[in-house]
C-alpha positions in Angstrom: 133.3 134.4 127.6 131.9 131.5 129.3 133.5 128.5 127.8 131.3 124.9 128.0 133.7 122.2 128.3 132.7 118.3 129.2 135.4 117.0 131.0 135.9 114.4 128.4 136.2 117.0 125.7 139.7 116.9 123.7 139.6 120.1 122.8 140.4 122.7 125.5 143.6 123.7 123.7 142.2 124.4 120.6 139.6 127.0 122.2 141.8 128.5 125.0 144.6 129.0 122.4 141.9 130.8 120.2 141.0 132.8 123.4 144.4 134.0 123.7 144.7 134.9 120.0 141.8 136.9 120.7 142.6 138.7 123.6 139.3 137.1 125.7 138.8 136.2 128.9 137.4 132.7 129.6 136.2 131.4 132.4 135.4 127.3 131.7 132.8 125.6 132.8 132.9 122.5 133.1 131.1 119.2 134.8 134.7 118.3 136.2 138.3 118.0 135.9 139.5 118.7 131.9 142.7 118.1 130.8 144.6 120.9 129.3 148.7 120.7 128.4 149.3 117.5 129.5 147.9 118.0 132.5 144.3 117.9 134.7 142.6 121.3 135.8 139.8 121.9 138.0 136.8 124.2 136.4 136.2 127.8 137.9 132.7 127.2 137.4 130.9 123.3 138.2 127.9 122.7 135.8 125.8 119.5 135.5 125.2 119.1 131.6 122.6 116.9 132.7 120.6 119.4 134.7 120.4 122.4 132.2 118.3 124.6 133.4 120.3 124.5 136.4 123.5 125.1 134.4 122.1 127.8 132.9 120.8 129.4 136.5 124.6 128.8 137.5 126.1 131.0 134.3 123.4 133.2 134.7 124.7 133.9 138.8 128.3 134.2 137.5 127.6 137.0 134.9 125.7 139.0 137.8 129.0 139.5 139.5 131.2 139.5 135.7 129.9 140.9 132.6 129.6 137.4 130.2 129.2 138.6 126.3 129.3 135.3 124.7 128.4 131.6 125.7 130.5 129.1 123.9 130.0 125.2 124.0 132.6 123.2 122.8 130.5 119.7 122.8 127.6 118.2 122.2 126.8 118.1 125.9 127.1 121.7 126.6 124.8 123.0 123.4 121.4 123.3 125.5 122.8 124.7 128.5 124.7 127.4 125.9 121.4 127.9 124.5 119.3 128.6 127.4 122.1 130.7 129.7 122.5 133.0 126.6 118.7 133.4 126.6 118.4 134.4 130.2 121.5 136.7 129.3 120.3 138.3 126.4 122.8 137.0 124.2 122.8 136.1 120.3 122.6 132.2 120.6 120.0 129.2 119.2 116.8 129.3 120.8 116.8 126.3 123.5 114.1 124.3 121.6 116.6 124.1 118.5 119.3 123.2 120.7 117.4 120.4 122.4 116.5 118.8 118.9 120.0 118.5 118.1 120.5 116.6 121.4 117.9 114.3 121.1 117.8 112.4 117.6 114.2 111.8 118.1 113.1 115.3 118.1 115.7 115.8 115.2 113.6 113.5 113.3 110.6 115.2 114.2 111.8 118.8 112.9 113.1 117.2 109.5 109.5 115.8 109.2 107.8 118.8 109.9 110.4 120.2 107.4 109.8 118.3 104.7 113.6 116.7 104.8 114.0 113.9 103.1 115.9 111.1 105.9 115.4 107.8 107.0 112.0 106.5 107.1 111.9 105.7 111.2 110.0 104.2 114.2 110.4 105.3 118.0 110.7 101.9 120.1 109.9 102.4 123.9 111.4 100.1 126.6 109.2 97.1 125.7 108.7 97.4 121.8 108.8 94.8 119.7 111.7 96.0 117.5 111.6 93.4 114.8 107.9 94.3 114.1 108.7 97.8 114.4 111.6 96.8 111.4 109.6 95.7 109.6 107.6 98.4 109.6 110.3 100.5 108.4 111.5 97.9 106.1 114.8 95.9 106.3 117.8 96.7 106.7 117.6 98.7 109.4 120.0 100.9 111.7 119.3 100.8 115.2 120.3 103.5 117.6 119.9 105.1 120.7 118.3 108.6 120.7 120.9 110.5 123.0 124.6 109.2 122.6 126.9 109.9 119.7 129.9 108.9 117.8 128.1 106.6 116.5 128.1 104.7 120.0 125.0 101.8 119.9 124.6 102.4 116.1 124.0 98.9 114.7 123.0 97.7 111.2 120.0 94.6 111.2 119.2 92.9 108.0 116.6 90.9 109.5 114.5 89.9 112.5 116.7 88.3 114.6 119.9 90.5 113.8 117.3 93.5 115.2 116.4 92.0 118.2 119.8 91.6 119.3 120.9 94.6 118.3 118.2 96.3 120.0 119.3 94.4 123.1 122.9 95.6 122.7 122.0 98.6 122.1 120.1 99.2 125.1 122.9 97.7 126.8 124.9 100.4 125.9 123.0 102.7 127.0 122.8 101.7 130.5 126.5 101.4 130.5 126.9 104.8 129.4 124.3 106.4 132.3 121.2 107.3 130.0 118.2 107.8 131.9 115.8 104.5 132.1 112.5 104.7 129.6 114.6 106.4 126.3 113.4 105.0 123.3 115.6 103.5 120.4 115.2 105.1 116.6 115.1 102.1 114.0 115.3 103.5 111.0 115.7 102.7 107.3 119.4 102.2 106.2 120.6 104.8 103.4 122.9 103.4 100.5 125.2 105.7 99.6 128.2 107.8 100.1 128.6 109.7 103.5 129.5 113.3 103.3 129.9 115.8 106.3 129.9 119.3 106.3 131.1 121.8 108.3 129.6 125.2 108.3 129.1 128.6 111.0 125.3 130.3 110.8 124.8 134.1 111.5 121.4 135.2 111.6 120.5 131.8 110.1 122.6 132.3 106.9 124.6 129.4 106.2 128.6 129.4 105.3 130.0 126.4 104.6 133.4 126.2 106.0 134.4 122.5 104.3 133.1 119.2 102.9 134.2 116.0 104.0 134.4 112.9 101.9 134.1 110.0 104.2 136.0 107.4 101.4 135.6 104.5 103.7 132.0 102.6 103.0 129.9 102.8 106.0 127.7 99.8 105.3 127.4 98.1 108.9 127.2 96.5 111.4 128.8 98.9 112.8 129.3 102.5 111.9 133.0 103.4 113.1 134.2 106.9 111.0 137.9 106.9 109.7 138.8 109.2 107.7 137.5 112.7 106.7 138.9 114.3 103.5 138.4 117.8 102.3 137.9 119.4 99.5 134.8 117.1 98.4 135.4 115.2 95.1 131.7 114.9 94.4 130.4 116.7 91.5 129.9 120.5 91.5 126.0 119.5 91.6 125.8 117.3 94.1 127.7 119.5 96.3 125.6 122.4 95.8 122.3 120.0 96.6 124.0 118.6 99.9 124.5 122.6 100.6 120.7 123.6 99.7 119.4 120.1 102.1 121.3 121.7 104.5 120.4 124.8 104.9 116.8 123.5 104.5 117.3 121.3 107.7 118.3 123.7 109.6 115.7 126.2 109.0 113.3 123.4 109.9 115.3 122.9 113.5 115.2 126.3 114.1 119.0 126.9 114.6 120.5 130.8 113.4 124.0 131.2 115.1 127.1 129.2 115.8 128.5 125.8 114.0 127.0 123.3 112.7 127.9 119.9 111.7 125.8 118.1 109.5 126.1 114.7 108.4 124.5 113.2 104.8 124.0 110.2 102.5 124.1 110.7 98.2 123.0 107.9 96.4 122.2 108.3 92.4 122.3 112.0 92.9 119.6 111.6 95.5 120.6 113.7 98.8 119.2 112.3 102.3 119.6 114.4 105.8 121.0 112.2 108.5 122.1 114.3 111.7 122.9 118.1 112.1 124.4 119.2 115.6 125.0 122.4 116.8 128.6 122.3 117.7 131.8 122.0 115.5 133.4 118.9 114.3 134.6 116.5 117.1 137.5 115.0 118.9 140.8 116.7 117.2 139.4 116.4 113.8 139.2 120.4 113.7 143.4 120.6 113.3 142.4 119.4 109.4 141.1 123.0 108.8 143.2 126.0 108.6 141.8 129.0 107.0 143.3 132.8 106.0 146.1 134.5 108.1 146.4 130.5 110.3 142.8 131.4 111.6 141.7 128.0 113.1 138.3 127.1 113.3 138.2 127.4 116.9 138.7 131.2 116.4 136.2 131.7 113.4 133.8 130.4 116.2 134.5 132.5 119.0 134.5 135.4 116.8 131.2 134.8 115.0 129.6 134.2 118.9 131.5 137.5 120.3 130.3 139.6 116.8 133.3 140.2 116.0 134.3 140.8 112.3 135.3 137.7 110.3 138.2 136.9 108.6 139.4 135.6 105.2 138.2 132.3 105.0 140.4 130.5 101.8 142.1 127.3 103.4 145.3 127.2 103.6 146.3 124.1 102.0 144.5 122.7 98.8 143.8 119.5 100.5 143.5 118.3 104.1 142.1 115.3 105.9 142.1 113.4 109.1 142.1 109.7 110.3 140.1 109.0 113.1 141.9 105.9 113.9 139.7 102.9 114.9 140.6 100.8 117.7 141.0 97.1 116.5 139.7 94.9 119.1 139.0 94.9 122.8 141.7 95.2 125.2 144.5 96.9 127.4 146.5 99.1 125.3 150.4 98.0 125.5 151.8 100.6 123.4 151.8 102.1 119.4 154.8 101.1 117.6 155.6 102.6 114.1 154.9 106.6 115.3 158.0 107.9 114.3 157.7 105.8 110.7 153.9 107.4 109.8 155.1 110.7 110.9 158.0 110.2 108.4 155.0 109.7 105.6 155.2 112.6 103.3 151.9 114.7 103.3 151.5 113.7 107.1 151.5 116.4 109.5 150.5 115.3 112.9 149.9 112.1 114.7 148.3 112.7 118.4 147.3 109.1 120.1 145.3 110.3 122.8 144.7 107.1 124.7 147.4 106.2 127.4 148.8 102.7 127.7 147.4 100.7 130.1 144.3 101.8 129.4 141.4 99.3 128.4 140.1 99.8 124.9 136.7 98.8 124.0 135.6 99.2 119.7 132.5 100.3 118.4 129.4 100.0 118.8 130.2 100.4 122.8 133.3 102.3 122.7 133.3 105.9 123.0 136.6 107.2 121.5 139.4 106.7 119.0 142.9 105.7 119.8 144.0 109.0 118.4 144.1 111.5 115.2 146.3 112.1 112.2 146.6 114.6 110.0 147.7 115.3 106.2 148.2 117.9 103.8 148.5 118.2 100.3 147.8 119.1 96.4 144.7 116.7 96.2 142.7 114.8 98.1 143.5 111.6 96.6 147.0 112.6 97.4 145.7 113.2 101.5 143.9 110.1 101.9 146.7 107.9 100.2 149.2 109.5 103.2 146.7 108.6 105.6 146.4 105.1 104.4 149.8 104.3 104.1 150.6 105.9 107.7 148.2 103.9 109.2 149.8 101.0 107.9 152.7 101.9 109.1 151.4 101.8 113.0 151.7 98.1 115.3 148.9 98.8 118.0 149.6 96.2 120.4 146.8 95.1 122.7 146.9 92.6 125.7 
């Protein structure tokens, strides 16, 4: 197996454990150095994530000299090279065009149109648009975003015209900073009301499983878009769940995607179900360590088996309830140290706390930071009873910033 990881990826362990588990054998590739046990390691194979047709060329080279049966991308980043080396290879996989849409949140918005989805009413603002006209057009409030970073990176919430202009400025801002290509547009888009689910789900043959659904019990109301805390089972109505399912489904048949993960992320307000985003990888960053299913299967393995054909297995969750705090960083900075680790591990229902940023790094918040100060994790009965761990565990930690 050919194994796409960004070099920013947090999850190497996760897949190579599953590998293991397994019995594969993984070659990575990789656009540099990841980091793996504590430690850096230099990718067998150098792809540019950027250039994917010449990624694909490079994967395609490598499997003339070793038999490749499955190509695997961790990441947002690696999806459309995936796509297009396993279609030069022959391989089960998402046609490249589906891919792409996922990877541009323009063409996403085009698919869902095509569809029929019901999402955001949007505009497309070029370089030199007028955004606040174009706001207006779509009616305030608005979010603004940029069409190729996520994480909600640039995402930023305008009630009126001169809260869009200058969030169209910073936005753009942040794209530069980040590297994206002069001449992308922006998406301003209507803002949903509502409650944010996510769910998680693996397609075969373009039959949809769903694997878990999030709550997100934080509001997400703006400026700024910064996700906390995932909890899972959903506590929506039976209904509502099933219509989030059906939207779904329906959004991806209009993409066009039929194998792998997918992550989709929605809005429900007064039993009214809106599509948001769909990506064709897994759930990021660590979040994935909330999910255990059958026999300790981890979601990792569920998707190198369903990308290798092999034959699934049981997929009950292990626990009743699970969940995961994304946890925010507070304010800009160099990051002296965590205090209070041992105290919200101590938290019962809390089982894992990973900070994954290093002191004496600098920390930058939403909307132009592009990570978390870490993950924790809970178990329990209920889902009130996971998120109420996580809450008070988080209280528990001092971050303290220079």
């Amino acid at each position: 197996m050919v194994l796409l990881l960004p070099s920013e990826s947090y999850r190497a362990a996760e897949f190579l454990d599953a590998a293991r588990a397994l019995g594969v054998d993984v070659v990575i590739g990789s656009n540099g150095r990841f980091a793996i046990a504590d430690a850096m390691a230099e990718a067998p194979l150098l792809l540019d994530f950027e250039a994917p047709e010449a990624g694909a060329e490079a994967i395609a080279a490598y499997a003339r000299s070793t038999p490749v049966e499955a190509v695997v991308a961790t990441d947002d980043g690696g999806v459309l090279v995936a796509a297009l080396a396993a279609e030069r290879l022959g391989l089960a996989s998402n046609l490249p065009a589906a891919a792409a849409a996922t990877r541009d949140k323009a063409a996403l918005r085009r698919a869902l149109d095509e569809g029929g989805i019901p999402q955001p009413r949007y505009r497309l603002a070029p370089p030199r648009a007028d955004i606040p006209e174009l706001a207006q057009e779509v009616g305030y409030p608005v979010v603004i975003k940029p069409v190729s970073l996520s994480a909600s990176r640039g995402v930023i919430r305008a009630d009126d015209a001169s809260s869009a202009a200058l969030a169209g400025a910073t936005a753009r801002s942040i794209c530069e900073a980040a590297g994206v290509p002069a001449g992308q547009p922006l998406l301003v888009e209507s803002y949903l009301p509502g409650v944010e689910v996510a769910l998680e789900g693996m397609l075969r043959d373009g039959d949809l499983e769903v694997l878990a659904l999030f709550d997100k019990p934080d509001p997400l109301e703006g400026p700024y878009f910064e996700e906390t805390i995932y909890v899972t089972p959903s506590r929506l109505p039976a209904d509502l769940q099933e219509a989030i399912t059906k939207m779904t489904a329906r959004a991806i048949t209009a993409i066009g995607l039929t194998e792998g993960p997918v992550h989709a992320e929605l809005r429900v307000h007064d039993g009214d179900v809106r599509m948001l985003e769909v990506a064709a990888r897994s759930i990021g960053g660590l979040c994935s360590r909330s999910l255990q299913f059958g026999f300790g299967v981890t979601l990792e393995e569920l998707i190198l088996r369903g990308a290798l054909g092999l034959p699934q297995r049981e997929r009950g969750r292990t626990w009743a309830a699970s969940g995961v705090m994304m946890i925010p960083i507070p304010r800009r900075g160099k990051l002296l140290e965590v205090r209070g680790q041992a105290a919200a591990r101590a938290v019962p229902g809390i089982a894992g706390l990973n900070i994954t940023v290093a002191p004496g790094r600098d920390l930058r918040p939403l909307p132009e930071g592009d990570r978390y100060l870490g993950f924790m994790f809970a178990r329990g009965p209920s889902p009130e009873e996971v998120e109420g761990a996580l809450r008070a565990a988080h209280g528990l930690l001092d971050i303290a910033i220079e």
